[in-house]
N, C-alpha and C positions, 0 to 999 in steps of 0.2 A: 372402237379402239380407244384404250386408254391412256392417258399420258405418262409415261415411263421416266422418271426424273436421271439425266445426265450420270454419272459416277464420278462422283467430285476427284477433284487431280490432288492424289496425296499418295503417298507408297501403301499405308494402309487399302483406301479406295482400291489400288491397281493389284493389290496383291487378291483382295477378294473378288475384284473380278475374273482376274485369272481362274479362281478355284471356281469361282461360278459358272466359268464361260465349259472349262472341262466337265464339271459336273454335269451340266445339258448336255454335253454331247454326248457325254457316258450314256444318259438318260432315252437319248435320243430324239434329236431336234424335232421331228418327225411329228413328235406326241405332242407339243405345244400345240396352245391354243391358236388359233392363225390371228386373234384381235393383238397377239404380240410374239410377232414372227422374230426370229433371230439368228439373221446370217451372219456366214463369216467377217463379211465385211463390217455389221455392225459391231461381232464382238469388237474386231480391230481397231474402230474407232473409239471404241470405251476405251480401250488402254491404252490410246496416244493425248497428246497436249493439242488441243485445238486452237491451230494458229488459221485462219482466215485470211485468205487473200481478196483486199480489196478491192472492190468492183473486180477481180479476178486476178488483180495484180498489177497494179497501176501502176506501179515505179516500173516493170517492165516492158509491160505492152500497152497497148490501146485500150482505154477501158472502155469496160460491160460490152465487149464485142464477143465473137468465139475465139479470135484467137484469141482473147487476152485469158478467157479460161480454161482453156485449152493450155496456153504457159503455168497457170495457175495448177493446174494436174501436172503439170511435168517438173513445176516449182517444188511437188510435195504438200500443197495447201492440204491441211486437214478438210477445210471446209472453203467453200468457192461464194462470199457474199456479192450479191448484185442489189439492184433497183429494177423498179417495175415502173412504167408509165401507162397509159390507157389511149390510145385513138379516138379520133372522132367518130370513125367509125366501132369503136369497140374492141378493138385487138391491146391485149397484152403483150409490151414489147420494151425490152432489157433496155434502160436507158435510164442517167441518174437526174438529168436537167428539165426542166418543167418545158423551157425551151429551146432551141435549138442552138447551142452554142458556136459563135466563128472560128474559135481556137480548136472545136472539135471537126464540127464540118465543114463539110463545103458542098456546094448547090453543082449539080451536072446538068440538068435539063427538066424542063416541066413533064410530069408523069400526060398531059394532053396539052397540043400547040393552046395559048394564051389564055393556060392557070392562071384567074387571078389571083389567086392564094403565092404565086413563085414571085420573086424568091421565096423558098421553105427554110432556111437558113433564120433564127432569131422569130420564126413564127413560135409557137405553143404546141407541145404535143397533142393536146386535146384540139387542138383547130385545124389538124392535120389529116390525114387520112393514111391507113395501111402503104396505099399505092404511091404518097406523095412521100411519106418518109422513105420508100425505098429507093427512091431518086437519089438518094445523098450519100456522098463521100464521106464514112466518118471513119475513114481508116490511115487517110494521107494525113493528119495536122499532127504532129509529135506536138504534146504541152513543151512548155518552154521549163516548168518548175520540175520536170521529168526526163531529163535530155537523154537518161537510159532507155527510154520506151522501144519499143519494137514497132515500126509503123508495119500495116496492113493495106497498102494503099485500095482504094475499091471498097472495101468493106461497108457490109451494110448494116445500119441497126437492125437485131434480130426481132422477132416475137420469140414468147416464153417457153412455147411449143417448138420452135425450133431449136432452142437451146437445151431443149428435155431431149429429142432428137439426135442431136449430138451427143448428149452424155452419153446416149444407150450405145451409141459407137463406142465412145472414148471409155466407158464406168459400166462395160455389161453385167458387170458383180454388185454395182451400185453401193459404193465406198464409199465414195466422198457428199461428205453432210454440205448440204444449200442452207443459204441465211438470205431470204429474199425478202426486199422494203420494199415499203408500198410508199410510192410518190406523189403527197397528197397533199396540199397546200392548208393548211387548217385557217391561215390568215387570210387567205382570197380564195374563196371556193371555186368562183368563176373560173380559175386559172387552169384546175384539174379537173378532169372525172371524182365524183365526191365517193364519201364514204361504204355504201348499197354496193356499187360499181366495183370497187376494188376489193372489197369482200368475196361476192360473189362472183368476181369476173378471176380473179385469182385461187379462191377456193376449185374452182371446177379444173383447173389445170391442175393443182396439185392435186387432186383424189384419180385423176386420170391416169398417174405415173405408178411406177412401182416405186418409188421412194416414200411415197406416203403411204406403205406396207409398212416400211423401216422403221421403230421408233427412235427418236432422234434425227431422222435424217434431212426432215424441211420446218425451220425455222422463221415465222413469220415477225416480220420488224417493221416497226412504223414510230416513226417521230410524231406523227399524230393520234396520240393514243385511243382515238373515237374508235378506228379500224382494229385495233386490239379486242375493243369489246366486244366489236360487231365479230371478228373473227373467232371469238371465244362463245358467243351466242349460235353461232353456226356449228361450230367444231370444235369441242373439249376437247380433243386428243390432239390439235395444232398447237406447237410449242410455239410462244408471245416472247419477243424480246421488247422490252419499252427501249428506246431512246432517245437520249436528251442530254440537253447541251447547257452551257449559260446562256447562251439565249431562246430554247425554248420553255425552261422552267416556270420562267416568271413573264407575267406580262408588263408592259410601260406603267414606268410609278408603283411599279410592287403590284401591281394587279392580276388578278388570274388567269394565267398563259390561257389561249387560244390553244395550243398545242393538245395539253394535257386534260382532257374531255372533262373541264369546269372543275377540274381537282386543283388545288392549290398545297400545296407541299409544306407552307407552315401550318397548315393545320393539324399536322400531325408531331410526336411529341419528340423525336426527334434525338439528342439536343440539335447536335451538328444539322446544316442542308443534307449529306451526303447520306444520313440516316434517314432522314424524312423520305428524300426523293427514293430510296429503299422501298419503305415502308408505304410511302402513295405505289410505287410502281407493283408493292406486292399486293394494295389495295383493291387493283384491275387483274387480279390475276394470272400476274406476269409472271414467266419462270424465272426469265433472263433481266436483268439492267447491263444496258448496251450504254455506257456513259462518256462524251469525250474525257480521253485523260488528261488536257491540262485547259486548262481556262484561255487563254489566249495568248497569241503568236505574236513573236516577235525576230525582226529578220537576223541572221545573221551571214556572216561571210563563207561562200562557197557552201552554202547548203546543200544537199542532194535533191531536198525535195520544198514544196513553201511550207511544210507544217514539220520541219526538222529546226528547231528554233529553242522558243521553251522550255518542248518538248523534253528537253535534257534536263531532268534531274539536279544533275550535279554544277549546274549553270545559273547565276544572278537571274533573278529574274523568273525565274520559274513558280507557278502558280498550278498544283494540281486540282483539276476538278473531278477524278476518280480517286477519293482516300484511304486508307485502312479503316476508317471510321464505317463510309459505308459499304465497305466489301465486308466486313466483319459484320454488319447488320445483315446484308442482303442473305448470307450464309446462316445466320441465326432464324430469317424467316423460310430458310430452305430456296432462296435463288441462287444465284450464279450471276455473274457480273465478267464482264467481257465487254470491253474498252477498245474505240475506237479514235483516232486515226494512229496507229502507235509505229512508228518508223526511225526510233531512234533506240539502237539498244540499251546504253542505261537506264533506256524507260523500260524498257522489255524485261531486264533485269530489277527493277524496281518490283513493278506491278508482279513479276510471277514469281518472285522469292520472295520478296519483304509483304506485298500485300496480299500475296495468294489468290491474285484471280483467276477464273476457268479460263480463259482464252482470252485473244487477241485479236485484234481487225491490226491489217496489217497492207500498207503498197508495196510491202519486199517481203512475201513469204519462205523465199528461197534464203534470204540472207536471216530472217528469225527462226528458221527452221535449223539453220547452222549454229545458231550460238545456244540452239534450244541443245543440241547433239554435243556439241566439243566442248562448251563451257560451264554448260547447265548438268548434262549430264540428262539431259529428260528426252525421253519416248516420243517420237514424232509418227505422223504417216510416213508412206513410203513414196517416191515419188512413182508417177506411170511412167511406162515405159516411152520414153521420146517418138520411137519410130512409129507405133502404133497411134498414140494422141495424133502425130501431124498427119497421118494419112485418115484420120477423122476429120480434120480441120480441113485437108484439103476435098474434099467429099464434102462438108454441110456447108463452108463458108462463104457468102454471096457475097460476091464482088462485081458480077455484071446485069447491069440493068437492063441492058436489052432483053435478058431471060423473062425478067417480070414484065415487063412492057408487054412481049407476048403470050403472058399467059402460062408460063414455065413453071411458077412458083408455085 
């Protein structure tokens, strides 16, 4: 299967998709080749605006859990971005932190009387075991910088499988596009499962699904671009978003990021960074540049969220590191550019009028989906239908450990 590039978001793009999307069906879906299948639900994501809900939707609910993407389908998210972590014993499972964070979880009881691994709370995922992370409460702590969240108290960190599980409930038509990172420390190897691991311990779930039927529909993301290549060495037809930040670009003293698999960004001609970092990310054979939009935060009064600061455009202070220099480059080498943490509309308005990027990573999809409709005037998904999602949610979402303790799971 080959890789099918995106349909760039412009009225032209959408007007030919239209006529394309009819013309196959006149044609008869049928008669495609099955290496690029084309269902309803992929035409429909070609003609909407790909807004992404972060970790599923972090300003509302619990992140990288199910219900949070489970709100994220009901939000209307185009597309549902998570993280991937790896066990010590080998399981792929939805989680963005290397370790166990206290403001997320909390410790219930040791998976056998006197773990000495427990508390599992601030341990490392990779020093944990399937049985030992499912101990834990990551559904009761609301962040503080989130006070909208929806808590899920009980909830348990998922595996990736069971989150493919759950969609076939919630997304039987298989609509909604996945942007899954791989969580992989490039500066302490020790800390994570390495590069081989998440390659192929991720790849094998994704070829398992009907979404990697779809083209478009799984997006693979890593800040450390090694697992790009490896995943591009394995699989040409898995779509590569690079991302990077100001601090993975560059290494201490101008030195060559760790991050970015011994590519250095001035080495190319650039003039601007935002064109180089382009032009390296198109060098790996990236479709996507996944770039923060602003360089760094700064607090202000009654925020929503901690990264609603800068963020603002139209505010002192504001320092973008997503530009029209390099959205305009990335577009020239035939990428797409889609900017993450973006949670304050004048930046939303920025970036998809004035710089014209494909998409957004977003912790309020439901609220960028609205000003994508009433202000903007542009094509979004549709939300699912509420009643159906949560009786998904109520059906796959583990909240008791007793179940696993004996053997249920």
């Amino acid at each position: 299967m080959g890789f099918r590039p995106f349909l760039p978001f412009t009225i032209v793009a959408a007007i030919l998709a239209t006529i394309s999307a009819f013309f196959l069906y006149f044609l008869g879906l049928a008669h495609l080749s099955d290496a690029y299948p084309v269902s309803g639900g992929w035409i429909e994501r070609t003609l909407v605006y790909d807004i992404q809900g972060h970790r599923g939707g972090r300003g509302h609910t619990i992140e990288n859990t199910i219900p949070s993407f489970a709100w994220g389908l009901i939000n209307g998210a185009t597309s549902l971005e998570m993280d991937n972590g790896i066990t010590k014993d080998g399981h792929v499972v939805v989680w963005h932190d290397e370790k166990i964070d206290p403001t997320k979880c909390m410790d219930t009881q040791p998976v056998t009387p006197g773990d000495p691994m427990f508390p599992y709370v601030e341990k490392y995922i990779a020093q944990l075991t399937l049985a030992q992370l499912k101990t834990l409460d990551c559904g009761s702590e609301r962040l503080s910088g989130y006070p909208l969240q929806i808590a899920y108290p009980g909830t348990r960190i998922s595996t990736l499988r069971e989150l493919f599980s759950f969609l076939e409930c919630a997304d039987p038509e298989h609509k909604v596009w996945l942007n899954i990172e791989s969580k992989i420390d490039a500066r302490y190897p020790n800390l994570t499962k390495g590069v081989d691991d998440f390659v192929n311990k991720q790849h094998a779930i994704f070829v398992s699904t009907p979404y990697y039927k779809i083209p478009g529909a799984i997006t693979f993301q890593s800040f450390d671009w090694r697992t790009l290549i490896g995943m591009r060495k394995k699989d040409a037809s898995i779509i590569l978003s690079a991302l990077v930040d100001g601090t993975t670009y560059s290494g201490p003293n101008n030195t060559v990021s760790p991050w970015l698999a011994g590519i250095n960004p001035k080495d190319f001609p650039g003039p601007t960074l935002g064109e180089q970092l382009a032009q390296a990310a198109h060098s790996i054979g990236a479709h996507i540049l996944s770039a923060s939009h602003a360089v760094s935060f700064l607090p202000l009064p009654n925020a929503v969220a901690p990264d609603s600061t800068t963020s603002d455009p139209t505010l002192p202070g504001h320092v973008a590191f997503t530009t029209k220099e390099m959205v305009d480059e990335a577009h020239k080498l035939g990428m797409q550019v889609k900017p993450w943490t973006v949670n304050v509309l004048n930046s939303v308005k920025q970036l998809v009028t004035e710089y014209n990027v494909d998409g957004i990573i977003t912790d309020y999809p439901w609220e960028a989906r609205r000003w994508a409709i009433y202000e903007a005037g542009i094509r979004t998904a549709s939300p699912y239908p509420q009643e159906k999602v949560l009786k998904c949610l109520a059906k796959h979402n583990q909240a008791d450990v007793t179940a696993h303790l004996h053997g249920q799971y």
